[in-house]
N, CA, C and O of each residue as an XYZ file, in Angstrom:
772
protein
N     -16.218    -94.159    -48.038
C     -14.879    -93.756    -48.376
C     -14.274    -92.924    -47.251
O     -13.141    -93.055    -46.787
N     -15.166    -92.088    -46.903
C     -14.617    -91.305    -45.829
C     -14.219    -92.054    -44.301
O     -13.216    -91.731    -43.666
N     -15.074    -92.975    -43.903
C     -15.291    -93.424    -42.947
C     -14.275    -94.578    -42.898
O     -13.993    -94.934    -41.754
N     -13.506    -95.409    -44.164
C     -12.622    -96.077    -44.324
C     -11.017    -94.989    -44.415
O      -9.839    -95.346    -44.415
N     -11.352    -94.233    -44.452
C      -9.692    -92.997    -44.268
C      -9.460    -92.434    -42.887
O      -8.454    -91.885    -42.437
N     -10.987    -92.779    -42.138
C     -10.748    -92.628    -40.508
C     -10.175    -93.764    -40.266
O      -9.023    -93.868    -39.844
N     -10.977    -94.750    -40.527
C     -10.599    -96.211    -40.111
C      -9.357    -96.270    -39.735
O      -9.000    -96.337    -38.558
N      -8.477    -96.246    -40.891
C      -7.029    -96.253    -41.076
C      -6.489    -96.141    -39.938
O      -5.756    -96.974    -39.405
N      -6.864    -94.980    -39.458
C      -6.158    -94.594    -37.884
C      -4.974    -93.983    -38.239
O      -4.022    -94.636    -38.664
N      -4.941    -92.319    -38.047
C      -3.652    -91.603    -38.549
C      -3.606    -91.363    -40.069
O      -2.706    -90.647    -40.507
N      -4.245    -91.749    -40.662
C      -4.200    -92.050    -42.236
C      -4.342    -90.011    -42.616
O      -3.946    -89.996    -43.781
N      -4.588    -88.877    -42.340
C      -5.089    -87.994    -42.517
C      -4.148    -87.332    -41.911
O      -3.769    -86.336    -42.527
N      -3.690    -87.520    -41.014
C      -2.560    -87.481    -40.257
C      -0.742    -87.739    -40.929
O       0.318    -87.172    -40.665
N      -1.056    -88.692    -41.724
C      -0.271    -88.995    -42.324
C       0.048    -87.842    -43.823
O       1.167    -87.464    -44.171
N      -1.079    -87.531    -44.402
C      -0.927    -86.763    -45.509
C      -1.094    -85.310    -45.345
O      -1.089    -84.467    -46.243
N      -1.301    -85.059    -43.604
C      -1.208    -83.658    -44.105
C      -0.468    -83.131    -42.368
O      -0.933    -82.174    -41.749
N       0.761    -84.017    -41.823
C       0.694    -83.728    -40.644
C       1.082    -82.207    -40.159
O       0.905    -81.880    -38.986
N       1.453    -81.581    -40.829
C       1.814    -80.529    -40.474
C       0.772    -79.312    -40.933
O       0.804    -78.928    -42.102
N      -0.166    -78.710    -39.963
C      -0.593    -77.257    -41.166
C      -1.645    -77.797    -40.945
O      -2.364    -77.461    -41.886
N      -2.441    -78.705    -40.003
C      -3.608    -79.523    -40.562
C      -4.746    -78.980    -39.707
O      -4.687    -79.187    -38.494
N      -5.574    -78.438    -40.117
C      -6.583    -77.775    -39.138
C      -7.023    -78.220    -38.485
O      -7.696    -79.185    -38.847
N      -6.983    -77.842    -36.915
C      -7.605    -78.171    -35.755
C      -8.316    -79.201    -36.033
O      -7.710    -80.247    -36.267
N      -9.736    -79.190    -36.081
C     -10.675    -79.856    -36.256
C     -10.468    -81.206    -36.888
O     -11.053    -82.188    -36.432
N      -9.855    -81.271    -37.670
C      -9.460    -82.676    -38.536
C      -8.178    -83.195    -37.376
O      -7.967    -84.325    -36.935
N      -7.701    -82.342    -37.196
C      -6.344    -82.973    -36.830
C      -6.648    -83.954    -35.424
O      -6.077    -85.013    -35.164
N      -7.759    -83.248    -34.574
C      -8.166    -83.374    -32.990
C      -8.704    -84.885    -33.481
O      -8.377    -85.978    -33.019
N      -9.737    -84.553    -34.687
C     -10.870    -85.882    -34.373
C      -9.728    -86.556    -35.101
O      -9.437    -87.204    -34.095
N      -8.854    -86.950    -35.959
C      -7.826    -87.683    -36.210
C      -7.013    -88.295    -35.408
O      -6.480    -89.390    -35.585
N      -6.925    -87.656    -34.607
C      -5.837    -88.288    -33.345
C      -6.708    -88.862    -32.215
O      -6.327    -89.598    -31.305
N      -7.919    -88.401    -32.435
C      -8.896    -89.073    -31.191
C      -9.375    -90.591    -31.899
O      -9.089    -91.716    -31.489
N      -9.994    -90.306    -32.800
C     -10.205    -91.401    -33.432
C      -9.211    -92.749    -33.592
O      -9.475    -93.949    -33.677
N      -8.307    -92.213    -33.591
C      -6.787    -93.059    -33.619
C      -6.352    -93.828    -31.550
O      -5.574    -94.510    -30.882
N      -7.575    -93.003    -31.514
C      -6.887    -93.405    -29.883
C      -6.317    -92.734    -28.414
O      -6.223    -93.194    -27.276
N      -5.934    -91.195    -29.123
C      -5.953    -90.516    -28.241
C      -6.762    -90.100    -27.205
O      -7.785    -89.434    -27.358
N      -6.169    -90.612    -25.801
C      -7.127    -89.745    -24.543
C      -6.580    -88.727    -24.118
O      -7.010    -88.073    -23.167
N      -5.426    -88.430    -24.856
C      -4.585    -86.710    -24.319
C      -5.448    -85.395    -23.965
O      -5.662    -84.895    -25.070
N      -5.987    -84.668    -23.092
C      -6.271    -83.592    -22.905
C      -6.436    -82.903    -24.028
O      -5.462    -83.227    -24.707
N      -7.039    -82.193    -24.604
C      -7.110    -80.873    -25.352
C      -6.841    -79.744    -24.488
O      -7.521    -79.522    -23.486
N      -5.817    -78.988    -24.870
C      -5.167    -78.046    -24.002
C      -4.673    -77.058    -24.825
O      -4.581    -77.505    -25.968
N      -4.313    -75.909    -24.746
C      -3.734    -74.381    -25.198
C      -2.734    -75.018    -26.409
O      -2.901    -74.579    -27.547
N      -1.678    -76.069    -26.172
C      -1.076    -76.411    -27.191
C      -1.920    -77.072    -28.435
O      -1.179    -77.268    -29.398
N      -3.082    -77.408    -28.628
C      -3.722    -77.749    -29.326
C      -4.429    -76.684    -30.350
O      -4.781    -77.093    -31.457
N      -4.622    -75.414    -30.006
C      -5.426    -74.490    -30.659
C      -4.079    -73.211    -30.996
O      -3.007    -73.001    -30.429
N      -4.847    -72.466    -32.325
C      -3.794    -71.653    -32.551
C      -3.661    -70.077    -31.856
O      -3.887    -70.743    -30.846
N      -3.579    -69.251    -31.592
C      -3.404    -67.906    -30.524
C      -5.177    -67.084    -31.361
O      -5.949    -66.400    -30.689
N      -5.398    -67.412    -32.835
C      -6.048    -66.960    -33.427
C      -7.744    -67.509    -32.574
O      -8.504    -66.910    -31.813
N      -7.769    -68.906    -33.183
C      -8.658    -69.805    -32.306
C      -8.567    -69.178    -30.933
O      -9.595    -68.503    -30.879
N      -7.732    -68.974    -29.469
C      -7.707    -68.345    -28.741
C      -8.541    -67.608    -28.199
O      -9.345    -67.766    -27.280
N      -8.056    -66.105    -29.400
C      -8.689    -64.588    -29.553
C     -10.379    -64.887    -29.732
O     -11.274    -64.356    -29.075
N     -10.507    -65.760    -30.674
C     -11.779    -66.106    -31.060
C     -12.949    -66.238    -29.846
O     -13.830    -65.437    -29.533
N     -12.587    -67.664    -29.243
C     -13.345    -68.196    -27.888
C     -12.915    -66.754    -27.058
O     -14.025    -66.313    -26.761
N     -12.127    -65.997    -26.642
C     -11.969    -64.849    -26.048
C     -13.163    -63.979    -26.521
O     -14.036    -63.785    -25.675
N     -13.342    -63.388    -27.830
C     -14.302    -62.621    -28.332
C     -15.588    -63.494    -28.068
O     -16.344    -63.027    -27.216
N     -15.895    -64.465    -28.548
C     -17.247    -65.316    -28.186
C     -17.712    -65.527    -26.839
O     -18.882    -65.745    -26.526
N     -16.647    -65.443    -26.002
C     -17.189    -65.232    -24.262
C     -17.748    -64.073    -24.039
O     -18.831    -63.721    -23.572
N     -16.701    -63.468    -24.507
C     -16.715    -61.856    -24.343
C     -18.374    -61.083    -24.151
O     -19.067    -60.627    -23.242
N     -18.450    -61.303    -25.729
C     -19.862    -61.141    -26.385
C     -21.274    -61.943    -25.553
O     -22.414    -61.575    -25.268
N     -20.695    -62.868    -25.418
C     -22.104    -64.174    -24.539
C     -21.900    -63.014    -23.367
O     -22.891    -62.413    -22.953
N     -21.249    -62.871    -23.111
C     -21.430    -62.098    -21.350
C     -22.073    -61.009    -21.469
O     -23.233    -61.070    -21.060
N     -21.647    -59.775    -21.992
C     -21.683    -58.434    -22.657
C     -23.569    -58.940    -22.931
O     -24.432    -58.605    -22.120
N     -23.849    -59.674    -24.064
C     -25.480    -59.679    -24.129
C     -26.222    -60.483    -23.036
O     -27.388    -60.832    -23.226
N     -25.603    -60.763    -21.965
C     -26.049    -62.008    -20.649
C     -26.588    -59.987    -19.719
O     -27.576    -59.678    -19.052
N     -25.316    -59.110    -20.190
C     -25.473    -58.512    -19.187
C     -26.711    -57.408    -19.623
O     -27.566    -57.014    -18.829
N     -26.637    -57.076    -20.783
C     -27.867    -56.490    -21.513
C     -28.768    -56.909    -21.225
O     -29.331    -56.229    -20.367
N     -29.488    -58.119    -21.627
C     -30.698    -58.361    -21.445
C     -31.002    -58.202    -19.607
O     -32.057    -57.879    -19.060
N     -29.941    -58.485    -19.097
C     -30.442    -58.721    -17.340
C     -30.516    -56.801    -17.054
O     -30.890    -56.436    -15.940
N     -30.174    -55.808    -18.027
C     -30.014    -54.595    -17.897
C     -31.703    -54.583    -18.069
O     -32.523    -54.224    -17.225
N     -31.910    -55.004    -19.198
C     -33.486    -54.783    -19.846
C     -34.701    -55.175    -19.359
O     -35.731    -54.506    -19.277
N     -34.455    -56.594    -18.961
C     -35.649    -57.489    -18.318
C     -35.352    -57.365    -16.671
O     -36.330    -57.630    -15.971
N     -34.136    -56.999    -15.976
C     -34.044    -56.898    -14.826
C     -32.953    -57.949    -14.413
O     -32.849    -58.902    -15.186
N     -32.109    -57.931    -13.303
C     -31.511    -59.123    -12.177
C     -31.697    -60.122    -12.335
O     -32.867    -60.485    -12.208
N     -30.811    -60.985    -12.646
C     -31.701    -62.607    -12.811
C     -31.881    -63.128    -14.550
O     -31.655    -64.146    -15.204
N     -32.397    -61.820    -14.778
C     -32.497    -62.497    -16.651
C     -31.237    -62.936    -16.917
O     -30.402    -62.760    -16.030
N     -30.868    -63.517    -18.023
C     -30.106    -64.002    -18.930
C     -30.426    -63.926    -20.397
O     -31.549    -64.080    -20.877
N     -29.406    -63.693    -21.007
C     -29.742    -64.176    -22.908
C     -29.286    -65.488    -22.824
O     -30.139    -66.041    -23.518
N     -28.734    -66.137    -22.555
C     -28.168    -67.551    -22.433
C     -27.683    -68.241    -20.727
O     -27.882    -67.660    -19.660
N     -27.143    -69.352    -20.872
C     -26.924    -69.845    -19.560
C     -25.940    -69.558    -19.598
O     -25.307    -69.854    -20.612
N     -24.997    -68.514    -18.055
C     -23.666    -68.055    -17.734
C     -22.380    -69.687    -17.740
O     -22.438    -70.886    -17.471
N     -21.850    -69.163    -17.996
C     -21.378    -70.399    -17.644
C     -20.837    -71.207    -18.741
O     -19.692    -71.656    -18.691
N     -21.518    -71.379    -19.597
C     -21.168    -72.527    -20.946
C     -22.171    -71.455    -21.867
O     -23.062    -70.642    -21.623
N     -21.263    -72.118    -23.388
C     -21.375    -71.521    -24.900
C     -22.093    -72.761    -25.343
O     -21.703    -73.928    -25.387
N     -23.032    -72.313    -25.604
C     -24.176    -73.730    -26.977
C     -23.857    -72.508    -28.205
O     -23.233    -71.460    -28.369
N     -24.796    -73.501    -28.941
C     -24.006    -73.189    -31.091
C     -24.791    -72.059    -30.861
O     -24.201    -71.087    -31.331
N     -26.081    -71.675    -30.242
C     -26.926    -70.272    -30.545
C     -25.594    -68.804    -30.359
O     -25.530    -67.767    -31.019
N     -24.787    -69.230    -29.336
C     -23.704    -68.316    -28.400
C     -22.786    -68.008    -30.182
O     -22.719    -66.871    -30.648
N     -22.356    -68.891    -30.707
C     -21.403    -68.917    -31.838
C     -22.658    -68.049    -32.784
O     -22.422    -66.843    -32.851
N     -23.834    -68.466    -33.450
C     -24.412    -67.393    -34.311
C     -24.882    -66.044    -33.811
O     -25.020    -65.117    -34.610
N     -25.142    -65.892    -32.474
C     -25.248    -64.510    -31.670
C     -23.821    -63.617    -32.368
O     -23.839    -62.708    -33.199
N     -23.022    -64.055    -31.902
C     -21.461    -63.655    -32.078
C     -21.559    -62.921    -33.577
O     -21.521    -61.739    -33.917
N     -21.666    -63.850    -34.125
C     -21.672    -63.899    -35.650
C     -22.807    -62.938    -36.608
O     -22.774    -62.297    -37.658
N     -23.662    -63.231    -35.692
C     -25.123    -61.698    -36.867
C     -24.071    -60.573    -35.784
O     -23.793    -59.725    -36.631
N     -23.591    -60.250    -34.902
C     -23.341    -58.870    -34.578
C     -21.854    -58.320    -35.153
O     -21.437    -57.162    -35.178
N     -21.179    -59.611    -35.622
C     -19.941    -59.268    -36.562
C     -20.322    -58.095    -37.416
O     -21.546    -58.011    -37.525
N     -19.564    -57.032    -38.147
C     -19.977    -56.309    -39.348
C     -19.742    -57.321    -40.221
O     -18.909    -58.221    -40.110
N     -20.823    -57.050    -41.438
C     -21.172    -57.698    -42.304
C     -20.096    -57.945    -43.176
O     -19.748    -59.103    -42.946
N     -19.450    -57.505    -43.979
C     -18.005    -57.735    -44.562
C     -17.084    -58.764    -43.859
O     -16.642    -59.778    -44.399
N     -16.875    -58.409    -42.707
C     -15.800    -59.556    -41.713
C     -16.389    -60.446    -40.906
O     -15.874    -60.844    -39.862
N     -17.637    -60.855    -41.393
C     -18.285    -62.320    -40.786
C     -17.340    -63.423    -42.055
O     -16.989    -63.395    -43.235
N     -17.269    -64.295    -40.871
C     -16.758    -65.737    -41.603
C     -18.179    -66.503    -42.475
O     -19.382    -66.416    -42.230
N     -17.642    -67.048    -43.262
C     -18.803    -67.876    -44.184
C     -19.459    -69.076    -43.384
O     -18.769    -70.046    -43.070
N     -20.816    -68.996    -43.056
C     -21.425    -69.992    -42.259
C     -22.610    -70.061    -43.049
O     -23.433    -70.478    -42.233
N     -23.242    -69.900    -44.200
C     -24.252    -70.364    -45.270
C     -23.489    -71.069    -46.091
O     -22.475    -70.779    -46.725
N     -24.318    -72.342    -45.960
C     -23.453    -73.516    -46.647
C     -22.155    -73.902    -46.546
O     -21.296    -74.214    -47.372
N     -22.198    -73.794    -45.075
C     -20.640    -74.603    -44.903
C     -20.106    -75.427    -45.100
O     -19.045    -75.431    -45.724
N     -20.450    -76.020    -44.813
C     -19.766    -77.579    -45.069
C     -18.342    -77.585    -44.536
O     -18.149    -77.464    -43.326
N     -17.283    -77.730    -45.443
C     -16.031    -77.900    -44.972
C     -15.476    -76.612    -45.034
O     -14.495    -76.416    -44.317
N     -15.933    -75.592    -45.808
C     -15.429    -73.843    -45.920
C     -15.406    -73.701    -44.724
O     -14.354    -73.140    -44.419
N     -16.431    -74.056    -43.293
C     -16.224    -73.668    -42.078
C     -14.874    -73.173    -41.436
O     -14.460    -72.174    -40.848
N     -14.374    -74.475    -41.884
C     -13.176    -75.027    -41.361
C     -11.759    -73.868    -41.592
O     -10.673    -73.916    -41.016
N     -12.117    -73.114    -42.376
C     -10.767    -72.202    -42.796
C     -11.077    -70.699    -41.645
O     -10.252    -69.796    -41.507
N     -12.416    -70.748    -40.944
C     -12.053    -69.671    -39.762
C     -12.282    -70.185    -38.235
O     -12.869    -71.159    -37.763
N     -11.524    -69.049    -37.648
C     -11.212    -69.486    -36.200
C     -12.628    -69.900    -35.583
O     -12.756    -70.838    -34.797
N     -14.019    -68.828    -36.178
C     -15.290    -69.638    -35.478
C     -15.592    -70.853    -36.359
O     -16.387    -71.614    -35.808
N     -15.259    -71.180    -37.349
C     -15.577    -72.443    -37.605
C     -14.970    -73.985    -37.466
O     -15.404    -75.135    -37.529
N     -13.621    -73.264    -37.225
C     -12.475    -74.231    -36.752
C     -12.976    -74.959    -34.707
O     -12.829    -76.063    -34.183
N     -13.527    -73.692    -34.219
C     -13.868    -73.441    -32.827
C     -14.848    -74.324    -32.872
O     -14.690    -75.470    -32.450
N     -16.203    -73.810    -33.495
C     -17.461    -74.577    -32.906
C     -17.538    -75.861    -34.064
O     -18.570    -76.112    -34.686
N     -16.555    -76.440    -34.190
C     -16.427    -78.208    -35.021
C     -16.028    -78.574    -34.204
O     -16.717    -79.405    -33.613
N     -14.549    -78.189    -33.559
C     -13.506    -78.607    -32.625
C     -14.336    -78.747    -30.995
O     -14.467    -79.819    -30.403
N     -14.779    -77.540    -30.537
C     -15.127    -77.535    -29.316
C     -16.625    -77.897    -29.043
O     -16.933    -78.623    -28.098
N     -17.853    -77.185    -30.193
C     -19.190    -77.239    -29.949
C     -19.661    -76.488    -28.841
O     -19.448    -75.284    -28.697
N     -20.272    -77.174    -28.092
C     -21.039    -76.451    -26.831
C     -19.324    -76.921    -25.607
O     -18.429    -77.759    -25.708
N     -19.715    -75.632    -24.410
C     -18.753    -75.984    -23.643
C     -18.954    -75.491    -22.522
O     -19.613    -74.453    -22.587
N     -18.574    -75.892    -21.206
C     -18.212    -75.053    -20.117
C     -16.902    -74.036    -19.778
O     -15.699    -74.154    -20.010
N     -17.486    -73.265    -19.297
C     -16.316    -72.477    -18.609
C     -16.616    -71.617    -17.287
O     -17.763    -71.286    -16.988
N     -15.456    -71.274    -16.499
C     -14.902    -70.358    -15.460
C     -14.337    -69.144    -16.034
O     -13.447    -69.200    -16.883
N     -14.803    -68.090    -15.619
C     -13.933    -66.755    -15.380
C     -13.537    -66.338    -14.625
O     -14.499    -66.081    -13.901
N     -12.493    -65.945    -14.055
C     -12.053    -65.145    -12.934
C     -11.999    -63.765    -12.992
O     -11.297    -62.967    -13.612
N     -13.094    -63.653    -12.034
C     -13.008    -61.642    -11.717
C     -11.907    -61.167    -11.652
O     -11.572    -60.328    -12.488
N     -11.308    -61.444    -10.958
C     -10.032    -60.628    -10.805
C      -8.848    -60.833    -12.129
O      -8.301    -59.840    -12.608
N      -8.611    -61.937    -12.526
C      -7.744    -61.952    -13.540
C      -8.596    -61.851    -14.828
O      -8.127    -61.259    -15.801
N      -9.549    -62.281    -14.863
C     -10.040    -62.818    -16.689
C     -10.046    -63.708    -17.034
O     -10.838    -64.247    -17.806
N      -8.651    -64.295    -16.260
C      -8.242    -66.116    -16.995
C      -9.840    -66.663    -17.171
O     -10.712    -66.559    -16.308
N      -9.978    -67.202    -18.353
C     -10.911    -68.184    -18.479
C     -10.701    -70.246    -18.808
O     -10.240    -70.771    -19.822
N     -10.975    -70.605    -18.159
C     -10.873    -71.670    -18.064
C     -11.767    -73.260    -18.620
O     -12.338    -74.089    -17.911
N     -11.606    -73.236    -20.040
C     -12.967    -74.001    -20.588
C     -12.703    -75.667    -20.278
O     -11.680    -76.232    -20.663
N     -13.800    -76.363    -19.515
C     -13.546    -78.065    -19.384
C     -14.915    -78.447    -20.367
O     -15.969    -77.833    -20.526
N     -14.571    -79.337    -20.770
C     -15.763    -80.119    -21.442
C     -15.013    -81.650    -22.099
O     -14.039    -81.916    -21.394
N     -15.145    -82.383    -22.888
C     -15.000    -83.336    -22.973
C     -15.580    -83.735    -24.630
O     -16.757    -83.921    -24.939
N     -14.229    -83.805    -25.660
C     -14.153    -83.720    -26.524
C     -15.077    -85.180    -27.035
O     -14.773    -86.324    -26.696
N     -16.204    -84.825    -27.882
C     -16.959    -86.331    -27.848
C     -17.875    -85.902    -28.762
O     -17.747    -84.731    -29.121
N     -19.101    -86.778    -29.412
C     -19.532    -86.648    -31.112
C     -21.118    -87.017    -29.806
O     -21.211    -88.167    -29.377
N     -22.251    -85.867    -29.315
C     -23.368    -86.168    -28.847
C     -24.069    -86.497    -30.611
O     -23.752    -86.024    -31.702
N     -25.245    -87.634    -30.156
C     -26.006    -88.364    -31.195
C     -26.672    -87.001    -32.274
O     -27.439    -86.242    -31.682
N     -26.510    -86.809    -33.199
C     -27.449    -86.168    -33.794
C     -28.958    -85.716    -34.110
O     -29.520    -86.685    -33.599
N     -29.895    -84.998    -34.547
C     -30.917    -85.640    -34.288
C     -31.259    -86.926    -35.609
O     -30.699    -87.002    -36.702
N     -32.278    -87.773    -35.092
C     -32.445    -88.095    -35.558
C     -32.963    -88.056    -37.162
O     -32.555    -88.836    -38.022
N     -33.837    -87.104    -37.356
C     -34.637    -86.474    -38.524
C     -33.601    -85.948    -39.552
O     -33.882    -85.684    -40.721
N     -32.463    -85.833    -39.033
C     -31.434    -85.262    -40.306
C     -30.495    -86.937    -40.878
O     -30.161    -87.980    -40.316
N     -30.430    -86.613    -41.663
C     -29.677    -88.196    -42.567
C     -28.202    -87.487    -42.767
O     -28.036    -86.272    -42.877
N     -27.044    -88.604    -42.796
C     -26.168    -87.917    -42.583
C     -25.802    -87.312    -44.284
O     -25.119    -86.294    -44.406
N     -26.154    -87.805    -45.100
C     -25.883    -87.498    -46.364
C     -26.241    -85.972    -46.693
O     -25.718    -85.260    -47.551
N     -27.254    -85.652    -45.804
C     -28.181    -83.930    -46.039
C     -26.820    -83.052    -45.428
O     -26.661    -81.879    -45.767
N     -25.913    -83.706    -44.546
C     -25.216    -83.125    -43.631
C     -23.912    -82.803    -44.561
O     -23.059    -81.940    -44.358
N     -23.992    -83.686    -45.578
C     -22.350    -83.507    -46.560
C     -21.355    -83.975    -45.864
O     -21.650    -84.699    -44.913
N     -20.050    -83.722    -46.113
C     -18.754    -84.279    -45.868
C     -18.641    -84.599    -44.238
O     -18.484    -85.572    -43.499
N     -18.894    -82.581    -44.116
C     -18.745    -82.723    -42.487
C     -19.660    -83.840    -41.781
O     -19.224    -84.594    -40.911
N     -20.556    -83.850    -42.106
C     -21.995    -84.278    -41.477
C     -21.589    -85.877    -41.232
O     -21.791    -86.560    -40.228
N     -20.869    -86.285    -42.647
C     -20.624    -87.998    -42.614
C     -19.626    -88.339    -41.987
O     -19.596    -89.461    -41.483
N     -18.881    -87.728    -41.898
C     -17.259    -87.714    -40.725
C     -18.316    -87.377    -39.196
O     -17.805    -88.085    -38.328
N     -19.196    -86.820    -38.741
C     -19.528    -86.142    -37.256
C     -20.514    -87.497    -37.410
O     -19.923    -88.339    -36.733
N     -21.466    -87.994    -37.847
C     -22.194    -89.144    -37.735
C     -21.079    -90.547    -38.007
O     -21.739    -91.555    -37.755
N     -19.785    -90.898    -38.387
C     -19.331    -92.083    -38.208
C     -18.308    -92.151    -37.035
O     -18.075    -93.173    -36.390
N     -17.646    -90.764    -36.812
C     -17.485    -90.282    -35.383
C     -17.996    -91.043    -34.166
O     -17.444    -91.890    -33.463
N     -19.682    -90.282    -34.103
C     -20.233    -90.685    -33.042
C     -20.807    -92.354    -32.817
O     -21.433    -92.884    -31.898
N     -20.221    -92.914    -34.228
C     -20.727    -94.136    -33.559
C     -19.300    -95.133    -33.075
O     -19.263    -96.174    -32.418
N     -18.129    -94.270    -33.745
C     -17.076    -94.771    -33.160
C     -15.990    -94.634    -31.559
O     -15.006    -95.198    -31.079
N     -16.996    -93.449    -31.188
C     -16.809    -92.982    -29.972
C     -17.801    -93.446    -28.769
O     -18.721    -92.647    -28.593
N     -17.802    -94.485    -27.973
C     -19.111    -94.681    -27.223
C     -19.521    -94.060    -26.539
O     -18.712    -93.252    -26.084
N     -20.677    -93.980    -26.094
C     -21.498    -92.884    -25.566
C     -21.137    -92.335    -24.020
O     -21.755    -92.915    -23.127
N     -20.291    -91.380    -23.646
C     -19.944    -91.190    -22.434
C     -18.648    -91.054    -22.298
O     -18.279    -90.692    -21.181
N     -17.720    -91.261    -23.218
C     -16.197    -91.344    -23.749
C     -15.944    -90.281    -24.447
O     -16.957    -89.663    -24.773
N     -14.613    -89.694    -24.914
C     -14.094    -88.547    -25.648
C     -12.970    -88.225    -24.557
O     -12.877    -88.649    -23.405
N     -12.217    -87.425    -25.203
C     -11.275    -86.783    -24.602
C     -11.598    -85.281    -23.537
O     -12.255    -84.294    -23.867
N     -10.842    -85.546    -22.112
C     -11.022    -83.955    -21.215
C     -10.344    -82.437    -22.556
O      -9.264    -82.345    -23.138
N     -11.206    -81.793    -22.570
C     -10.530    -80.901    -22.871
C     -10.561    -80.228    -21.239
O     -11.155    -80.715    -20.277
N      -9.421    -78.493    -21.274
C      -8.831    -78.402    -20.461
C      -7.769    -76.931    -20.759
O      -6.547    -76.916    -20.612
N      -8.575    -75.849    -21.174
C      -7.544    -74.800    -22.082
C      -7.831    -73.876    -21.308
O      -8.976    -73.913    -20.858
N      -7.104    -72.951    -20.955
C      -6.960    -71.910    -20.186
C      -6.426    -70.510    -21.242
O      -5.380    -70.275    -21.848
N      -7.604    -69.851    -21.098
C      -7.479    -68.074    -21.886
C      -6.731    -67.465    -21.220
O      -7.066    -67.838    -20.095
N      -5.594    -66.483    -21.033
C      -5.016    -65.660    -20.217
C      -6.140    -64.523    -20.681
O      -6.675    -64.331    -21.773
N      -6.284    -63.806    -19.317
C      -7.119    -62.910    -19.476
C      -6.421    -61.441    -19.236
O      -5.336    -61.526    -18.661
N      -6.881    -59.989    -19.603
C      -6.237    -59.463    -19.388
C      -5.953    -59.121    -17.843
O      -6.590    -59.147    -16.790
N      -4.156    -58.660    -18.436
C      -3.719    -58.485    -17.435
C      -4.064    -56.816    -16.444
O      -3.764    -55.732    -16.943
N      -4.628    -56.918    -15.226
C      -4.439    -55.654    -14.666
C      -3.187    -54.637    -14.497
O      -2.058    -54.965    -14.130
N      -3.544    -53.564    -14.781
C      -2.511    -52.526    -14.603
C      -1.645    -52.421    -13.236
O      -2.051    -52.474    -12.075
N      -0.700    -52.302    -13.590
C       0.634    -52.496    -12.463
C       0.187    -51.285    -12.059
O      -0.141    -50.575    -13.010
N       0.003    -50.596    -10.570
C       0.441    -49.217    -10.019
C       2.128    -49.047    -10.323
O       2.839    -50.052    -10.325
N       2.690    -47.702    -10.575
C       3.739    -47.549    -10.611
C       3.964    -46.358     -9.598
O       5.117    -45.968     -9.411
N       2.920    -45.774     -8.947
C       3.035    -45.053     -7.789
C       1.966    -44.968     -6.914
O       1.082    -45.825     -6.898
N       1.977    -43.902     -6.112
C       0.675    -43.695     -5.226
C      -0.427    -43.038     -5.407
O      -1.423    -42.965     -4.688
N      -0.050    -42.277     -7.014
C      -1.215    -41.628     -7.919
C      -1.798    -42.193     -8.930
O      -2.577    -41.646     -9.711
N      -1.312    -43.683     -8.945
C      -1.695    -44.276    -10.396
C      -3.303    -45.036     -9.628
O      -4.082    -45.676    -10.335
């Protein structure tokens, strides 16, 4: 049933085009055919803030542990966010204002990290020292699952991300391509500032 309302092409699109969360809306329009970029107009300022805080944090504990174990360590690889980077984030949230990620399923979908790591998953990125701007490329696409999970164990989401990937061929998906403004440095306004 589900996999015949992708089919359609736009069909999801059609009943909810306006208001329609990221995640549905992206693989809706990809599925339909789109090779458009994923870009800043695609995500909401919230989503944004989010991947902003989730870099943030990946760096901040990249720089801890290399504080602890020495030069050279890492907690993760610099550079790109895998799903461990999104639950790191998430156990150091306070407990009250963590988003719901036990038994997600489609509840994911109503916060910016769950809207984020459906939509984006694992990703690369650039930072710039001097500005902040961060710059994420990766390439919007459904990698094979493992095998050992059935998509039915996976629920709604699970059967939409497994008929996905077999409708997307292997090596295909859309460039994403979104640029974070980072903060901005302080203007001098004299010769004492």
């Amino acid at each position: 049933m589900v996999a015949a309302a992708i089919r359609a092409g736009g069909l999801l699109s059609n009943v909810m085009p306006q208001g329609m969360m990221t995640p549905v809306r992206v693989l809706d329009e990809t599925l339909s055919g789109s090779n458009a970029p994923l870009t800043n107009k695609d995500i909401t300022p919230e989503q944004q803030d989010f991947l902003k805080s989730l870099i943030s944090h990946k760096e901040a504990k990249n720089a801890e542990y290399a504080k602890k174990f020495g030069e050279g360590s890492r907690f993760s690889n610099p550079n790109a966010v895998a799903y461990s980077d999104y639950y790191n984030w998430w156990k150091d949230q306070p407990e009250d204002s963590r988003p719901e990620i036990k038994n997600q399923g489609m509840k994911s979908l109503l916060s910016p990290y769950g809207q984020m790591q459906t939509t984006l998953g694992q990703f690369n990125y650039k930072k710039d020292p001097k500005t902040g701007e961060i710059r994420i490329t990766d390439t919007y696409n459904f990698n094979p699952l493992e095998t050992s999970k059935d998509e039915n164990d996976l629920g709604v989401y699970g059967s939409i991300r497994e008929y996905a990937g077999r409708q997307l061929p292997e090596g295909s998906g859309r460039p994403v391509n979104i640029t974070l403004i980072g903060e901005q440095p302080k203007k001098k306004r004299s010769l004492l500032d």
